[in-house]
Structure formats: structure tokens, C-alpha cells
MMTF fields as JSON, N, C-alpha, C and O atoms, coordinates in Angstrom:
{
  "mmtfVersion": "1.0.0",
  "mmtfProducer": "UNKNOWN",
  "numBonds": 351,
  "numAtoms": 352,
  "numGroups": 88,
  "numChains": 1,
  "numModels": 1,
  "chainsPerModel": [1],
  "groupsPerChain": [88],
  "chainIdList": ["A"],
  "bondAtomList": [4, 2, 8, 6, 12, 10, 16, 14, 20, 18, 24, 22, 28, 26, 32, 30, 36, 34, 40, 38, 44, 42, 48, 46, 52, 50, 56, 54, 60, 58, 64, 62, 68, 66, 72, 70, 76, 74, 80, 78, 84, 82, 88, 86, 92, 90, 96, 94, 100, 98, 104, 102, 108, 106, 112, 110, 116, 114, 120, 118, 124, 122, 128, 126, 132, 130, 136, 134, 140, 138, 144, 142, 148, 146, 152, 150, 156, 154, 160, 158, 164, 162, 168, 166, 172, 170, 176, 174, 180, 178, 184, 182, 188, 186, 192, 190, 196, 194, 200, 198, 204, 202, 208, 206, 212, 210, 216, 214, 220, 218, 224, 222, 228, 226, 232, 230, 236, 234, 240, 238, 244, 242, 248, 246, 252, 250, 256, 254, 260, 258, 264, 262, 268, 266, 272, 270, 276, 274, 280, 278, 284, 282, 288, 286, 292, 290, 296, 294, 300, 298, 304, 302, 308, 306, 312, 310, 316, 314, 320, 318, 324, 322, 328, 326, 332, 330, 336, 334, 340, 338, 344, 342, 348, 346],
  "bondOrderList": [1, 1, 1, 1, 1, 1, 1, 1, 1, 1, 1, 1, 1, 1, 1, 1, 1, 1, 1, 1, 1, 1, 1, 1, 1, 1, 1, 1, 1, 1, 1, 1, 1, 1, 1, 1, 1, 1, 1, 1, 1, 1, 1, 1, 1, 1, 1, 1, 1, 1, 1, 1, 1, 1, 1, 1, 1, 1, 1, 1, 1, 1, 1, 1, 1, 1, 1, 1, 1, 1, 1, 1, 1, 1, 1, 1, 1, 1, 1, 1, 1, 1, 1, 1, 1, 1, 1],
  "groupList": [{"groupName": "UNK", "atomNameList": ["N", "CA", "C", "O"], "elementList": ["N", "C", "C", "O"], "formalChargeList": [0, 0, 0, 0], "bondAtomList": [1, 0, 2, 1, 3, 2], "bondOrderList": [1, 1, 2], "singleLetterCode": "X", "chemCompType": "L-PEPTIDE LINKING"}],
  "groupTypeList": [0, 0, 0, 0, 0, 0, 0, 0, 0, 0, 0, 0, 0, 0, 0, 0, 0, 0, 0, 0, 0, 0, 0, 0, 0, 0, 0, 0, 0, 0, 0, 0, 0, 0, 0, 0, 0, 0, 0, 0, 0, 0, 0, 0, 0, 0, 0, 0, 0, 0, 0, 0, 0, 0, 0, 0, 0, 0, 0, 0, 0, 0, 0, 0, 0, 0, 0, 0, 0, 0, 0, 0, 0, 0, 0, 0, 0, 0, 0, 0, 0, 0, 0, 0, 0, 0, 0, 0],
  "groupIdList": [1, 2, 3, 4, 5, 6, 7, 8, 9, 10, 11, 12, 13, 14, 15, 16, 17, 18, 19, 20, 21, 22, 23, 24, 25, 26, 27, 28, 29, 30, 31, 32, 33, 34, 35, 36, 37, 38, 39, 40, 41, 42, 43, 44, 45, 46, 47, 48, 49, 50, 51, 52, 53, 54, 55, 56, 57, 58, 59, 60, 61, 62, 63, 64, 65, 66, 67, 68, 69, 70, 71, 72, 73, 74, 75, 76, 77, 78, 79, 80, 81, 82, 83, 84, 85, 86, 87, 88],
  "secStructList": [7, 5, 7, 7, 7, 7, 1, 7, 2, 2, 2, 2, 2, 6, 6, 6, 6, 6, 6, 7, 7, 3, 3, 3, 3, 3, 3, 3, 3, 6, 6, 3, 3, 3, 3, 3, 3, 7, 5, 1, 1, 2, 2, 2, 2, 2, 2, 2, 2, 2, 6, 6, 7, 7, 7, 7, 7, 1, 4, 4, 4, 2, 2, 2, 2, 2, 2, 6, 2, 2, 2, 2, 2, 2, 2, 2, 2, 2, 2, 2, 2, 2, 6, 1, 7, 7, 7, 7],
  "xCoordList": [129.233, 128.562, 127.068, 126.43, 126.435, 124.796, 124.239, 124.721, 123.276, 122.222, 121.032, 120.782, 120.037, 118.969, 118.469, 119.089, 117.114, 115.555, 115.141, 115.125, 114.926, 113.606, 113.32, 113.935, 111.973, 111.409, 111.829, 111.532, 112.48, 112.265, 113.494, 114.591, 113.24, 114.423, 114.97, 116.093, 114.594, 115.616, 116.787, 117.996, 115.963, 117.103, 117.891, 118.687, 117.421, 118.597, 119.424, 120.53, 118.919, 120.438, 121.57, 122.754, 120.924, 121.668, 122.399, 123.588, 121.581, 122.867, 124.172, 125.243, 123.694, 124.361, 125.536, 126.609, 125.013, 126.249, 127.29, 128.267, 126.871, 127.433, 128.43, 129.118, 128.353, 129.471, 128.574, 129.176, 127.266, 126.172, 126.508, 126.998, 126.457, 126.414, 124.922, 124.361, 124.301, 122.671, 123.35, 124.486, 122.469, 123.057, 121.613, 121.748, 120.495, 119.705, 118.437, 118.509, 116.889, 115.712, 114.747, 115.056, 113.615, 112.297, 110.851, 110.675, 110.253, 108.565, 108.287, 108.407, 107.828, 106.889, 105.746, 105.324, 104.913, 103.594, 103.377, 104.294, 102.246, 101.971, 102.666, 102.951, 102.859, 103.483, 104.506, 104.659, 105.241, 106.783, 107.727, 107.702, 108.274, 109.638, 110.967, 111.631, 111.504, 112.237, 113.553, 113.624, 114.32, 115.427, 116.995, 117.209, 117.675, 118.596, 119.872, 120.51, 120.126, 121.851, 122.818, 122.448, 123.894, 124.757, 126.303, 126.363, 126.513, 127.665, 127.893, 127.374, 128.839, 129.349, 128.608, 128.283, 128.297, 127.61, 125.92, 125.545, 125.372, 124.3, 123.11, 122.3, 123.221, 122.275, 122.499, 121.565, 123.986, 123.983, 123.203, 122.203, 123.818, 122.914, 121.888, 121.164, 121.453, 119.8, 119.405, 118.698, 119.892, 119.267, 119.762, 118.809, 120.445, 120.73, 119.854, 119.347, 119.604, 118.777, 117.447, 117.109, 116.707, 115.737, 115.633, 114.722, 116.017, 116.266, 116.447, 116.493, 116.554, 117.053, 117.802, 117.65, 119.313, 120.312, 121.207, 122.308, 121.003, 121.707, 121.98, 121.139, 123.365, 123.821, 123.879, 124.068, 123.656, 123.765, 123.798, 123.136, 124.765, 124.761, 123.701, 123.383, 122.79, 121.286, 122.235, 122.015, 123.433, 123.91, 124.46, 124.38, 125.209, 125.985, 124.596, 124.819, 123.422, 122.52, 121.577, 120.74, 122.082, 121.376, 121.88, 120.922, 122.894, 123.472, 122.863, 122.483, 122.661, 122.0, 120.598, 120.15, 119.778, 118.814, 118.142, 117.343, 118.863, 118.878, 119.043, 118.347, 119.589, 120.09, 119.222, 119.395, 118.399, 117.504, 116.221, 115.205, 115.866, 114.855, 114.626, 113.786, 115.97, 116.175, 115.755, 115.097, 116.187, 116.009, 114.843, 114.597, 113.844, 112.478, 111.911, 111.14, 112.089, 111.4, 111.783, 111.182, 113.363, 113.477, 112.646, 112.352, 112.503, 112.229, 110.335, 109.764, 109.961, 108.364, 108.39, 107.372, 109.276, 109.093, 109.243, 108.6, 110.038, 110.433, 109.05, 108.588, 108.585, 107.415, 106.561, 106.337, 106.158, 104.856, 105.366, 104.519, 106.657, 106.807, 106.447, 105.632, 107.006, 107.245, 106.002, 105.396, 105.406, 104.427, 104.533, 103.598, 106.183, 106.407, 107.405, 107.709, 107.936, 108.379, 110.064, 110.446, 110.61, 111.836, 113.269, 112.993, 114.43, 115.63, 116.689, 117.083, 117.157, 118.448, 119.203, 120.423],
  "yCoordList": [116.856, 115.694, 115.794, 116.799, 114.601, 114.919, 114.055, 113.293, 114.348, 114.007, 113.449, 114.01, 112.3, 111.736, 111.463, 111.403, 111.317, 110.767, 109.55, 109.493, 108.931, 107.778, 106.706, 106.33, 106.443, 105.208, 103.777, 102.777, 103.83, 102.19, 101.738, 102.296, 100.891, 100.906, 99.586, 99.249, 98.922, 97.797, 99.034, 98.887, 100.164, 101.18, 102.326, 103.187, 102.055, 102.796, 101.57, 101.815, 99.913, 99.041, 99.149, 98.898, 99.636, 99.419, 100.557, 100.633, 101.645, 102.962, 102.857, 103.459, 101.818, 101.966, 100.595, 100.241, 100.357, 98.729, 99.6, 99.07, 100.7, 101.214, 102.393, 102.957, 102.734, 103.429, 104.927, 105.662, 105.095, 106.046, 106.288, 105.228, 106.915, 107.082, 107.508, 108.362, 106.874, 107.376, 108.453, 108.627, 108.894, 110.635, 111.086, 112.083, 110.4, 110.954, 110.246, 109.428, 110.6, 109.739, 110.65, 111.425, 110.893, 112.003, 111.428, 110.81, 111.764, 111.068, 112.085, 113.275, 111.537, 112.407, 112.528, 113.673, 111.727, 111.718, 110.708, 110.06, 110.66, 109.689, 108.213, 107.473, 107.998, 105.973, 105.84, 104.851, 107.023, 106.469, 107.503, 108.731, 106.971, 107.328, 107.499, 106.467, 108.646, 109.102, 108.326, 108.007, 108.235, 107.896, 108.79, 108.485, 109.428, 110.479, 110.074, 109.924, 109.891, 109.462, 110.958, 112.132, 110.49, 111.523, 110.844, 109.624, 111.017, 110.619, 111.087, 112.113, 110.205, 110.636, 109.701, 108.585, 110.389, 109.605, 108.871, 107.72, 109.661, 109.163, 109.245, 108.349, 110.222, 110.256, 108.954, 108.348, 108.768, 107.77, 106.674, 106.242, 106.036, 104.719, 104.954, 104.094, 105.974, 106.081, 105.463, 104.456, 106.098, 105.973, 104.503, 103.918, 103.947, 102.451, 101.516, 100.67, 101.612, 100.688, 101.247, 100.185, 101.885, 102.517, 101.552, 100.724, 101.585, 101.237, 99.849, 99.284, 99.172, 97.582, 97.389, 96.457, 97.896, 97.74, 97.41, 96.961, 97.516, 97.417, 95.868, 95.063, 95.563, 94.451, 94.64, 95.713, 93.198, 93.202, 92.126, 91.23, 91.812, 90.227, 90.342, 91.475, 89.093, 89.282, 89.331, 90.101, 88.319, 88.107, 89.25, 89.575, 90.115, 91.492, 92.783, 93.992, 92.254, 93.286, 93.372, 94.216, 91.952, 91.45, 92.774, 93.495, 93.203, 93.821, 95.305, 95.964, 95.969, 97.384, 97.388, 98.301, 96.446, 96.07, 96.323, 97.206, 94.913, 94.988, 96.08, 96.056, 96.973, 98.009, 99.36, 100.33, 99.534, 100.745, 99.749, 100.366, 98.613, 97.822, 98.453, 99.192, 97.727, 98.681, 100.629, 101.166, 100.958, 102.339, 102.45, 102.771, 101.828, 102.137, 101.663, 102.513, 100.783, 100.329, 100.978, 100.787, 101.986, 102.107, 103.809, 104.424, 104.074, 105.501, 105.506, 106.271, 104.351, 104.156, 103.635, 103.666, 103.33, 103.569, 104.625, 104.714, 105.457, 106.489, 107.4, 107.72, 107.681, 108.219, 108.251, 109.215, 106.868, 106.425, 106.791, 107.086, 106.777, 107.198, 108.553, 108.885, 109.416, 111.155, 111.414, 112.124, 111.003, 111.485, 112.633, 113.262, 112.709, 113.844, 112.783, 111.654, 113.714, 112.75, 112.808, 113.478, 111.808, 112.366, 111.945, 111.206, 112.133, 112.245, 111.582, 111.707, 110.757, 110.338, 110.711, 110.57],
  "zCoordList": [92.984, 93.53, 93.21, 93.521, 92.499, 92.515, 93.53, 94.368, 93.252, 94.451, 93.811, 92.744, 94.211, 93.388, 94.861, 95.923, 94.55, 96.357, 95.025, 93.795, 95.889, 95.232, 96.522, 97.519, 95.865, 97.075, 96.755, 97.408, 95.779, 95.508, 96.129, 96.098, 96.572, 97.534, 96.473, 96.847, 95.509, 94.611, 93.809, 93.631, 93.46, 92.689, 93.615, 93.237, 94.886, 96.01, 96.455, 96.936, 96.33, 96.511, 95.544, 95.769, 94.23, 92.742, 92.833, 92.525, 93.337, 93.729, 94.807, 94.727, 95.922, 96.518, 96.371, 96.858, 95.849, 95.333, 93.951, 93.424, 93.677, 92.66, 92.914, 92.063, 94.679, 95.047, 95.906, 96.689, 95.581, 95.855, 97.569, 97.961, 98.296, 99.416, 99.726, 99.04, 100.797, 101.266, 102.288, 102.728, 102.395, 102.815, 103.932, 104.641, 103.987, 104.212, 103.767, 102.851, 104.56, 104.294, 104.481, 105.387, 103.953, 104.848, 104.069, 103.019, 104.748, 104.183, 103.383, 103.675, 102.138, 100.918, 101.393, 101.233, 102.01, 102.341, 103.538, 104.043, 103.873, 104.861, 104.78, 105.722, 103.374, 103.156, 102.091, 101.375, 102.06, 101.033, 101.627, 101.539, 102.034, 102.424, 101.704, 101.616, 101.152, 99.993, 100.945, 102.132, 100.017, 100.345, 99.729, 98.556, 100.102, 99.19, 99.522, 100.564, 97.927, 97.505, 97.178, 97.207, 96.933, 96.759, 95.607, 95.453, 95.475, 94.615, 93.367, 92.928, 92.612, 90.949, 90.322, 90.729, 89.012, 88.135, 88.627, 88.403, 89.132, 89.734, 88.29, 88.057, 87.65, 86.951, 85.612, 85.086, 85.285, 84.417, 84.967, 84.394, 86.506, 87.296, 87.159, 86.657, 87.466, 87.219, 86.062, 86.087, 84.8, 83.641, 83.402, 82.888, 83.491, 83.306, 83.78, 83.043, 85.118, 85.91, 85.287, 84.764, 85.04, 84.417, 83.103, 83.09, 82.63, 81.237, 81.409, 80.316, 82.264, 82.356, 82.002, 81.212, 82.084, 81.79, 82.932, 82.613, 83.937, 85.176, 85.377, 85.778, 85.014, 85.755, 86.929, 87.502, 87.553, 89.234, 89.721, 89.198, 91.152, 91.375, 92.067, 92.428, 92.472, 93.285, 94.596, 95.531, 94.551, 96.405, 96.878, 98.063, 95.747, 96.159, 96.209, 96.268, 96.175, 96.15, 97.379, 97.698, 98.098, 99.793, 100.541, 100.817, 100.874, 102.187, 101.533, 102.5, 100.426, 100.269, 100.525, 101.218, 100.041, 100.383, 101.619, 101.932, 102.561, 103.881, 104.514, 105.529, 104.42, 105.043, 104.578, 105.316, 103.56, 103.25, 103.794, 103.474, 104.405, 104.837, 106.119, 106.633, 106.509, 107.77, 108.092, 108.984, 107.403, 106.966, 107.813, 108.976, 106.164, 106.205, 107.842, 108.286, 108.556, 109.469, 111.272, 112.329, 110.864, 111.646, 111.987, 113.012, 110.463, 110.272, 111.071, 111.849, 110.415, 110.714, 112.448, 113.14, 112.783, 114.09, 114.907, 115.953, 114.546, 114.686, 115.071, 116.166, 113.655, 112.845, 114.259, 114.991, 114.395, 115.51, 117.003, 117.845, 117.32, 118.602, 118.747, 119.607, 117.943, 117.607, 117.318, 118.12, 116.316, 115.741, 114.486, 113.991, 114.084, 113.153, 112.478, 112.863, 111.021, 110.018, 111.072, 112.031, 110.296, 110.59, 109.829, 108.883, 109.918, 108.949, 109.59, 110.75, 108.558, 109.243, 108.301, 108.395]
}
């Protein structure tokens, strides 16, 4: 099973519309929030969407989206209550 982090959360919907499981989230620094996949074939998706090769429906790409949005906003609240990073 590999494993890939990235912030962009348009190429963690494309992972995860592609079968990727999010596994996990932690702050790089004070304002990006990594996001970590897990699955098969992660490094090919990578290199596809990279490359602009990644087909994708825009409507089948709403609900991954939404949901690492979520991520991010629930993590930054998190953040400000605690005052330390933290992981889901």
C-alpha cells in the first residue's frame, strides 16, 4: 500500500474519487495542512493529475472536495481551541 501528503486539496479530491483512502491530516507549518492518502497506485494518480492528464467529472469531484474542506476547517478549529496541531 503507498502512501502520498499534499495540500492541495483539488489533487487529494482526484485521489480520492480514484479509490485513495485519506487516512489522516497534520499541519506542516503554521497555514497548510498536509493531508495523507493511502492506497494502490497512488504514485501513477499522482503523476497523471500532475501532468494534466487526469480526467475528472467536475460533479463527481463536489463530494471529495467538500469533504477535505471540511477537513481543513474542522482541523483549524480544532488548532484554535487546543492551541496544538492536531490529526485526524
Amino acid at each position: 500500500m503507498e502512501r502520498l501528503e499534499t495540500h492541495d486539496v483539488f489533487r487529494g479530491a482526484y485521489l480520492l474519487l480514484n479509490g485513495a483512502k485519506l487516512c489522516g491530516s497534520r499541519w506542516a507549518n503554521s497555514s497548510k495542512l498536509l493531508f495523507q492518502f493511502e492506497g494502490e497506485n497512488l504514485e501513477e494518480l499522482d503523476m497523471t493529475y500532475r501532468c494534466g492528464n487526469a480526467p475528472v467529472n467536475p460533479q463527481q469531484l463536489r463530494d471529495p472536495l467538500n469533504l477535505l474542506r471540511d477537513v481543513i476547517h474542522q482541523s483549524k478549529r480544532e488548532r484554535t481551541q487546543h492551541g496544538t496541531s492536531s490529526k485526524r
